[in-house]
N, C-alpha and C positions, 0 to 999 in steps of 0.2 A: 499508395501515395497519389497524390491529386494535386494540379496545377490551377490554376485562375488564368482564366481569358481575359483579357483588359478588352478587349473588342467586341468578343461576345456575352460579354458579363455572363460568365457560367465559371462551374468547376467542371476541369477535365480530367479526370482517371486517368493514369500513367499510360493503361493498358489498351487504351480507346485511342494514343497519341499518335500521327502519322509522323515518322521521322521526327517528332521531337516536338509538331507544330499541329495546333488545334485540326480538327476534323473537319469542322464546319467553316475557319475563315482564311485557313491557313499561316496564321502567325504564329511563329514562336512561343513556344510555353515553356517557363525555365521550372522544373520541380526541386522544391526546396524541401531539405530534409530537415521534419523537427527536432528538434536537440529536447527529448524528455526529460523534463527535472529529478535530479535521484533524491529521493525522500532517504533521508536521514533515521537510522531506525535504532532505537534506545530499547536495550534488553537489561530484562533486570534480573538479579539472582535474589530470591524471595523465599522467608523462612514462612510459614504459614502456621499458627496456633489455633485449631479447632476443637468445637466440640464432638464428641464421637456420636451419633446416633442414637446407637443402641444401648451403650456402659455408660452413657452421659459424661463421658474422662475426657479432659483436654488430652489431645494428641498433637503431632508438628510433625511438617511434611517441606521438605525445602524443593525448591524451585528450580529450574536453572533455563536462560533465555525466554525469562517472557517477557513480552512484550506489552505497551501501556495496557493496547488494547484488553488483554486478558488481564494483567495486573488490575482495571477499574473491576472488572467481572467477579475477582478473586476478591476483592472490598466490596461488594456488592452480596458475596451469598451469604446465607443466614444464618448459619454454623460457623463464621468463623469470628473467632474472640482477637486476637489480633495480627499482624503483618508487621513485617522486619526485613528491610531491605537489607542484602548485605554487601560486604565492602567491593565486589567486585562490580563495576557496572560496561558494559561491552558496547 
């Protein structure tokens, strides 16, 4: 964590702080703690219909927590004929 000098227009490292107050001018440095945004994360349960390889046969393989990310990945390969999401979404 890191503080802001308003006097020596710098950032102070927590660790570098004497008693609480810049190093260099001696004023108070208050450290504010950031409140990280929680990203909202959408899993999906996904039937998958492909073509096999080698026997050229549709085949289906079901999914369970993927996520968009891989869900665009799994639309994107070349082998696969179609996607079905199913009813549950987490």
């Amino acid at each position: 964590m890191s503080g802001y000098c308003s006097s020596c227009k710098m950032m102070v490292q927590e660790k570098y702080l004497i008693k609480g107050k810049c190093p260099m001018c001696g004023k108070p440095i208050v450290i504010e703690q950031l409140k990280l945004a929680k990203r909202k994360t959408i899993k999906y349960d996904i039937l998958v219909v492909y073509l096999d390889k080698t026997t050229k046969q549709e085949c289906s393989v079901t999914y369970t927590d993927v996520s968009a990310y891989n869900y665009q990945r799994i639309e994107q390969a070349k082998n696969v004929v179609s996607i079905t999401k199913l009813n549950r979404e987490v």
